[in-house]
C-alpha positions as CSV (number, residue, x, y, z in Angstrom):
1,X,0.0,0.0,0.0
2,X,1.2,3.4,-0.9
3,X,2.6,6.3,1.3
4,X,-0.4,8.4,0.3
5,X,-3.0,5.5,0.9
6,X,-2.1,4.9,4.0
7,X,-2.4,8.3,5.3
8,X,-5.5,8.8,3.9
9,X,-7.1,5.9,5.5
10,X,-5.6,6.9,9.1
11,X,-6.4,10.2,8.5
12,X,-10.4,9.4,7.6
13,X,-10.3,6.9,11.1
14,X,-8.5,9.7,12.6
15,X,-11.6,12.2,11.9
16,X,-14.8,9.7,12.6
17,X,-16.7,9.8,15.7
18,X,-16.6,6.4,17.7
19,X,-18.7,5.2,20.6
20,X,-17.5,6.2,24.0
21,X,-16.9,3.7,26.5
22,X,-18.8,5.2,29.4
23,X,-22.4,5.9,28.0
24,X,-21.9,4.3,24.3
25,X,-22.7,7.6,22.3
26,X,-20.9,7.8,19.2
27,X,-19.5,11.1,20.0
28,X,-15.9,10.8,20.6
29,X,-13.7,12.5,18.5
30,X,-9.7,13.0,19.3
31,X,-8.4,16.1,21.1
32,X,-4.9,15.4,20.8
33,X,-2.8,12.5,19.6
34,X,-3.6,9.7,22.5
35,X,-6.4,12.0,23.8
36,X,-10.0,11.0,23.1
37,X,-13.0,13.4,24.5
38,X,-16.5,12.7,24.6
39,X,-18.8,15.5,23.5
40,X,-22.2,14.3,25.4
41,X,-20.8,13.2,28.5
42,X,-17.4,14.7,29.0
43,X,-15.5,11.9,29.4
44,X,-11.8,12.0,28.3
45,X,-9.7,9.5,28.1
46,X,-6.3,7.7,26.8
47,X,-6.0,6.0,23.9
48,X,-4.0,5.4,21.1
49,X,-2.0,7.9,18.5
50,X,-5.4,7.6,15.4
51,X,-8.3,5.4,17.0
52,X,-9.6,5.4,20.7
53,X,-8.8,1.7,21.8
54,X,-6.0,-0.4,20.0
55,X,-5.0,-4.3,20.1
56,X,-2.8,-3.9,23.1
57,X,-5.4,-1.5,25.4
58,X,-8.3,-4.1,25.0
59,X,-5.9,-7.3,25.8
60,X,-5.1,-5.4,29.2
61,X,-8.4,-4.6,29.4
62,X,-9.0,-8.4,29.4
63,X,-6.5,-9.6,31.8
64,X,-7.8,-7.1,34.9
């Protein structure tokens, strides 16, 4: 896959809004890179660099 492609498609991820993990509203968009806010409920939290949860977070999140 191309340079160019690849941005593209992390930059379109980047800008979508996903579902926040408190009340499931699909109205998180990134504040920062690794910082996710919620605009209904105010929730911010960490995540990863382009999307809110990556492959490592939700493996932790299955070993607590």
């Amino acid at each position: 896959m191309s340079v160019r492609k690849q941005w593209t498609r992390i930059n379109m991820s980047k800008r979508l809004s996903h579902k926040c993990p408190r009340c499931t509203s699909p109205s998180v968009k990134r504040d920062s890179v690794g910082i996710w806010d919620c605009a209904k409920c105010g929730y911010r939290f960490t995540g990863g660099a382009y999307i809110p949860t990556t492959r490592v977070g939700q493996a932790s999140q299955r070993i607590r």
